[in-house]
N, C-alpha and C positions, 0 to 999 in steps of 0.2 A: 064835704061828704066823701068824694073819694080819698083823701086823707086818712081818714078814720076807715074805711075802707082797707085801704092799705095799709095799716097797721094795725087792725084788724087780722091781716092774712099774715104778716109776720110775727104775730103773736104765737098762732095756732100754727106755723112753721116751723118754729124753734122749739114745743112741747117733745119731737122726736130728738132730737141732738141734747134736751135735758136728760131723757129717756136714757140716752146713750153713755152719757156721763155719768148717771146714775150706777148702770149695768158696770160701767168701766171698772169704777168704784169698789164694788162686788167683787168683780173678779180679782182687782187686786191684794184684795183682803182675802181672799180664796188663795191667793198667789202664796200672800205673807203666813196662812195658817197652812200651806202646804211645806214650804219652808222651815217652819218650827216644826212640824212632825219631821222632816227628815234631817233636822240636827237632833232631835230629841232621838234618835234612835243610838246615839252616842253620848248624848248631855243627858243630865234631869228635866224636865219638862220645863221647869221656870228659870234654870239659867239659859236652855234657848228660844223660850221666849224672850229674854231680858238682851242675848245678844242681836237677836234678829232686828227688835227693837233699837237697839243702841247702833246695828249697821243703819238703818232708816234715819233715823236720826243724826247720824254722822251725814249721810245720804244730804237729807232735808238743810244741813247747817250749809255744805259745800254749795248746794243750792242757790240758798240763800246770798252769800255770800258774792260767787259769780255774778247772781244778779244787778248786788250792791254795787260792784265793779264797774258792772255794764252801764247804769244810770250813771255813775259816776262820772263813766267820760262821754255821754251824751251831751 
């Protein structure tokens, strides 16, 4: 019983930190559409979306990558 109890209270503990994650999320795509407005005030709208894009993504590979690294010499 206290068991389930107790996991019980860390269920409904961790709803606000998903909350939060969620929000995080938000804002960063708030972040990334603020970004393409202020290249697009110099580019067409859809090449900087497409570069904004393509920095994330270069972002996300290097990421990636590091990671692989890091597992690797674990």
């Amino acid at each position: 019983m206290a068991v389930r109890h107790s996991a019980r209270e860390e269920m409904t503990g961790g709803r606000p930190l998903v909350a939060a994650d969620v929000l995080g999320l938000f804002a960063a795509q708030a972040l990334l559409a603020t970004c393409i407005a202020a290249v697009a005030l110099v580019l067409p709208v859809s090449t900087a979306a497409l570069a904004i894009a393509g920095l994330v993504a270069a972002a996300a590979a290097v990421t990636a990558l590091a990671g692989k690294q890091r597992r690797a010499h674990r």
